[in-house]
N, C-alpha and C positions, 0 to 999 in steps of 0.2 A: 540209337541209344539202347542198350542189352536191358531188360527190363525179366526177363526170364534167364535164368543160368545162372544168376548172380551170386555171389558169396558176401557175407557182412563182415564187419571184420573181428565181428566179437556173436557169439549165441548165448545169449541166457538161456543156463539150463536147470529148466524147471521140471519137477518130476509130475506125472497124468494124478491129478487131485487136488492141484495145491489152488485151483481158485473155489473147488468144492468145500476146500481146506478154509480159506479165508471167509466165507459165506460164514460156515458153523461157527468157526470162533466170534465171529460179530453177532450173530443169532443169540449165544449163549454165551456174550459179557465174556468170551474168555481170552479176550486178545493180551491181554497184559501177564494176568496169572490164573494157571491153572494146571490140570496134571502132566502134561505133555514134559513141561521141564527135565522134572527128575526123569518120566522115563526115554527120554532121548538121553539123558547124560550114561543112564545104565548100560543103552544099548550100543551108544558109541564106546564108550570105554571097553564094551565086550567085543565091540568088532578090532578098535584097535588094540585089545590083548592089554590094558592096563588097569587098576585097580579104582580111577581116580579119572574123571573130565568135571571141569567145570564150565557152564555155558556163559559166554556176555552178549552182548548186543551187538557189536561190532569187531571185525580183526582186532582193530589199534587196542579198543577195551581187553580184548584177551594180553594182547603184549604186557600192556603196562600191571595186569591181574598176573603175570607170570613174573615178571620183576619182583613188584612186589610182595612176590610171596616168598621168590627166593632170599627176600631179606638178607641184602648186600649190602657191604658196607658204603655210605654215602659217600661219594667221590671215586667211588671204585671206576674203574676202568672195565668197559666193556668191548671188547672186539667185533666187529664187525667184518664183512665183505663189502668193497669199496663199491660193489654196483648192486644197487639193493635199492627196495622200495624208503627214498629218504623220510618220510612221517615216521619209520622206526627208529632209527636214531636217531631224531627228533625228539620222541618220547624219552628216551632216554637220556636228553640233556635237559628236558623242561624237569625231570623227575631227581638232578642230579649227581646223575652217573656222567661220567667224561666217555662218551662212542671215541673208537680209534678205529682205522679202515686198513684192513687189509688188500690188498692186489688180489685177481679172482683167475683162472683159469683162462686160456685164451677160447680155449675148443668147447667145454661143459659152461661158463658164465660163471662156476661155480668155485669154492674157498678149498680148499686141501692144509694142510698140516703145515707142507712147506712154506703154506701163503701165511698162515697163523701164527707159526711159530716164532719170526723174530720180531711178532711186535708183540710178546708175554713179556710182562715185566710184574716187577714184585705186585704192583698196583692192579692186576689184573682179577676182574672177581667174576667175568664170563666171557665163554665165547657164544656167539649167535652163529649156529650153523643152518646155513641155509638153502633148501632145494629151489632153484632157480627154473622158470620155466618148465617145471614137472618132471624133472631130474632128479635124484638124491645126488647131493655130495659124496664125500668118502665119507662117510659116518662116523662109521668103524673105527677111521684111523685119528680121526677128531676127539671121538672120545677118549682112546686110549691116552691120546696128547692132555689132553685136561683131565683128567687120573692123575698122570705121572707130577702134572703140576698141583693138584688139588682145586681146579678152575670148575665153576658152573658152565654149561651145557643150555643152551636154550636152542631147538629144534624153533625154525621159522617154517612151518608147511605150509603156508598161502599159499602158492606154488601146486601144494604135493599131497595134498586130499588122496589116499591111496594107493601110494606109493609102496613097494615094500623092498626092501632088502633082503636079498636070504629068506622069502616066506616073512619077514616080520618087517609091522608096519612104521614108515617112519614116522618123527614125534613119541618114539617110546625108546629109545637109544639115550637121549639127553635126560638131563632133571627135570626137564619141561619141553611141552610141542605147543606150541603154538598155532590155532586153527583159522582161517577166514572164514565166509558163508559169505562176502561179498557176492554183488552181481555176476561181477566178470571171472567170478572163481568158477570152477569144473564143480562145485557143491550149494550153489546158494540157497540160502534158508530166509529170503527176504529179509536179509542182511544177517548180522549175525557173528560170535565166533569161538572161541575153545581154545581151553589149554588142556593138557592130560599129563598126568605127574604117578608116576610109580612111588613116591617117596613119598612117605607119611606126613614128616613133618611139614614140606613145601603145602601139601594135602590143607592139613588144619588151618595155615594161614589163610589160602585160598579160599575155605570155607568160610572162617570169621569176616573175611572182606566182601566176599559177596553176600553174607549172609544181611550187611549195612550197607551193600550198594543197592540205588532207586532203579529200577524197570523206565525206559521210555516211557513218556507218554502216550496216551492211547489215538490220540488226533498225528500223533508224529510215525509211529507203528503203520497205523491205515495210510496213508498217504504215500510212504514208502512203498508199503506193499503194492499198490494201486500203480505206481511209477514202473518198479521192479517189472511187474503183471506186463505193464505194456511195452515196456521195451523185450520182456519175450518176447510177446506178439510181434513186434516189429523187426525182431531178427531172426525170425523164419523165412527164409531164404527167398520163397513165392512173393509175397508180404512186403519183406525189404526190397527186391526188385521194382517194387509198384510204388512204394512209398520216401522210404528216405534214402535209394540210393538215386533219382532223377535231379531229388535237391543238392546229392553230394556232385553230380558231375557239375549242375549248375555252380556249384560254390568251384568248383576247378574251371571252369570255361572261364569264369568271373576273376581269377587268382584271387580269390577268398581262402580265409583256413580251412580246414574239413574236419570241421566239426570234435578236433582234438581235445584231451586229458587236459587239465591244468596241471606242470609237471616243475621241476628243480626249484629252483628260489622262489618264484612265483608261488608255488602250489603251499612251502615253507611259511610265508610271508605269511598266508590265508590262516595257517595253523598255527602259526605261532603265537598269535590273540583268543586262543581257546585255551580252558583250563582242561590239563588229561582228565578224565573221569571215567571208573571202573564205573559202568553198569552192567545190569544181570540181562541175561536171555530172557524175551520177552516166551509167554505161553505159546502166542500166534509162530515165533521163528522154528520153536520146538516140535512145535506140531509137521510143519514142513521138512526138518531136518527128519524125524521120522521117517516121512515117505522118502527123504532122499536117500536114506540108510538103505533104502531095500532094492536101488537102483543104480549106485553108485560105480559099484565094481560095473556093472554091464558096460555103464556111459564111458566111464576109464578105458576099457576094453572096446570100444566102438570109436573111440578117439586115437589109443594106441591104429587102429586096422588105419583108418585116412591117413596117418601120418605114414605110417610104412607105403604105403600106395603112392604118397606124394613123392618119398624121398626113393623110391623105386624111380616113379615117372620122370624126375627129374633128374638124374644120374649126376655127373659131371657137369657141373656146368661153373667154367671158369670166370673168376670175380665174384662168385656167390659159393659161402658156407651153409653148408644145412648144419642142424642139430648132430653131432655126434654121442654115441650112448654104446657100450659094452654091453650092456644087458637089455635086457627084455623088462624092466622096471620104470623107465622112461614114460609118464602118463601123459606128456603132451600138450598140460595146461595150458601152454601154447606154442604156437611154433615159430620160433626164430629165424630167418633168415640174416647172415652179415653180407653187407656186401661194403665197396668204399662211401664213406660217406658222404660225399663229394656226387654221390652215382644213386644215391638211397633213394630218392627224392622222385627222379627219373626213370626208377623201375617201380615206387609206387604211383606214379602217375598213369603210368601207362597200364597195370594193372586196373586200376579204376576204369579209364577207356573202357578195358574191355569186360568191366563186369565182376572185376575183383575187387573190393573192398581190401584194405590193411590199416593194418596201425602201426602209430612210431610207439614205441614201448616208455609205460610209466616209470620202468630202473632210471636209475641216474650215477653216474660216478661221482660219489658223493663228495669224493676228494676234490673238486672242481666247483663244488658249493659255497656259496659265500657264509652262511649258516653254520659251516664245521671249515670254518677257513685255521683255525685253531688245532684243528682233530690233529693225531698223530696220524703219519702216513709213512711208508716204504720213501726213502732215500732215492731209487730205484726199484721202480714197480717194473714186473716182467710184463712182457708186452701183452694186454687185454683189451678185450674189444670196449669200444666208447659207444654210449647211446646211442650218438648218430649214426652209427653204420648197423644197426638193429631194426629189421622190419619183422613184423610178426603177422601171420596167417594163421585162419582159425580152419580149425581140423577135428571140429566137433564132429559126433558121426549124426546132427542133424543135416548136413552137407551132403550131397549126395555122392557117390563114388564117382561118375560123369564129371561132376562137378572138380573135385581135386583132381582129375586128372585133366582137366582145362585146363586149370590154374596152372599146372605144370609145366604144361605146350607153352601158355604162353610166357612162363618164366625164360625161358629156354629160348623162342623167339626173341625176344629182348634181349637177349644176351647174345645174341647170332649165331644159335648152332641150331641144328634141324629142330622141326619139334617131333 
């Protein structure tokens, strides 16, 4: 059993201070509120080039703080990409608005114009443009589409922490960006998330709502942090080799699950018995988002270098898609592999075997949910990949170079061409 070389299938990454970080704020009462807030929303808004971020506590909390500021008509009709993290157009029907799914790209995962375009109708009051897997969409040609109709723009960057188009960063092309600090994001801030708005008025709303939204509690904060803390630790690659990947092959010897997301209806079910609630960024997540400001681009850039290496090492290899990207913008947030789904199962298995960790991906084709069995959809959607032929590999550059290029051989083994 490989206990040394191993890969996890997820790295939390946390920037060098953040338990030094967590000490001081509990030392000095300041886990809840204090100055860190405002000057992380300063320094983010300066990095990503916009006049305006506001902090919450969580992704979802920013989503539904960016909705609501756009002050849409109720019942409005929002667009969607049909393979997307389902809790956001969730939020948007507990809030509402009617989500409708667009078809997505077969090769990028991601939404284009032509995917968008014939499900606008009069009732249309946003599109949600979304970077998938640390890609940008066509932005560009999204927005122009929502101009020419007069349609809101809401940038989804969970995903796309740093992403840029053209030199300019995405979430500042729409009315709104939408930020995560999740664990499993390429930015985490011991949880956390952001919206950023160029537009005045979206601005003021924003402002009045969080200014009446509650901060976590302090016992809910630490405990996070404390969880977040150790699952770093446990996915540093040394660390995971010794600790929770001998339990994951045991759970595979055993045909046990391994250790999976709770993801489509199920994960629906869970949230669907919770009220949305905008809360504000807590002082403790601020403070960590700071450090992670001044590391971010490096981490992007050290994740971009493994993925190029991977998809070097791995060349051609028939029944399996790697990530395709035109530009040099592609940050990597993770990295997709498609293969049949029928076969997905059998090349993560074997993977594990030998030391590779992966994960089945939390997207889901939402059109296939019992939750938006309602939604509007494509007549005839263009052929796009389904969840189940989605394996994802992490290509953080906590990985070692040795390391993705294992991973590669034995992709390629598996598939039976040399390694």
């Amino acid at each position: 059993m490989a206990s040394f070389g191993t890969i996890p299938r997820r790295c939390v990454n946390l920037p060098p201070g953040t338990l030094r970080a967590l000490a001081g704020c509990l030392y000095r009462h300041t886990i809840q509120a204090g100055p860190a807030l405002g000057l992380f929303q300063q320094r983010m808004a300066q990095w990503l080039g916009v006049p305006y971020v506001f902090g919450t506590s969580m992704g979802r909390s920013a989503f539904q703080l960016a909705l609501e500021s756009l002050d849409l008509d109720k019942g409005a009709e929002i667009i969607f990409p049909a393979l997307t993290f389902p809790v956001i157009p969730m939020i948007a029907q507990m809030l509402g608005y009617t989500p409708v799914f667009c078809a997505v790209d077969a090769e990028t995962f991601n939404a284009g114009p032509q995917h968008i375009a014939p499900m606008i109708t009069a009732r249309t009051g946003a599109i949600v443009a979304t970077h998938l897997f640390g890609q940008a969409c066509p932005i560009h040609d999204v927005v122009a589409l929502a101009g020419q109709r007069g349609i809101r723009v809401i940038e989804d960057c969970a995903h796309a922490c740093g992403v840029r188009v053209d030199g300019r960063q995405v979430g500042t092309f729409g009315d709104v960006g939408v930020f995560s600090f999740a664990e499993g994001k390429n930015m985490p801030c011991l949880g956390g998330g952001a919206i950023a708005t160029g537009d005045e008025a979206v601005a003021r709303r924003a402002e009045a709502i969080v200014a009446k939204a509650p901060t976590p509690a302090t016992t809910t904060l630490v405990r996070t942090a404390f969880s977040i803390w150790t699952k770093w630790l446990l996915t540093r690659p040394v660390i995971f080799g010794l600790t929770a990947y001998p339990v994951l092959r045991l759970q595979l010897c055993c045909g046990r699950p391994l250790m999976d997301s709770t993801i489509g209806d199920e994960l629906l079910e869970d949230f669907r018995h919770a009220t949305p609630t905008v809360s504000r960024m807590a002082n403790l997540q601020a403070t960590i988002g700071l450090l992670q400001l001044e590391h971010i681009d490096a981490f992007n850039a050290g994740a971009q270098s493994n993925a190029q290496l991977l998809t070097t090492t791995l060349g051609t290899v028939p029944g399996i898609a790697i990530p395709q990207t035109q530009d040099d913008n592609h940050i990597y947030v993770y990295y997709p592999l498609t293969t049949a789904p029928e076969k997905r199962d059998a090349l993560r298995h074997c993977l594990l075997r030998h030391g590779v960790d992966s994960k089945i991906t939390d997207m889901c084709d939402c059109t296939a949910l019992a939750a938006f069995r309602d939604a509007t959809c494509p007549a005839q959607k263009p052929a796009s990949p389904h969840e189940a032929s989605l394996l994802e590999i992490c290509v953080y550059p906590t990985i070692p170079a040795q390391h993705i290029r294992r991973a590669a051989r034995l992709i390629r083994t598996w598939a039976g061409m040399p390694a």
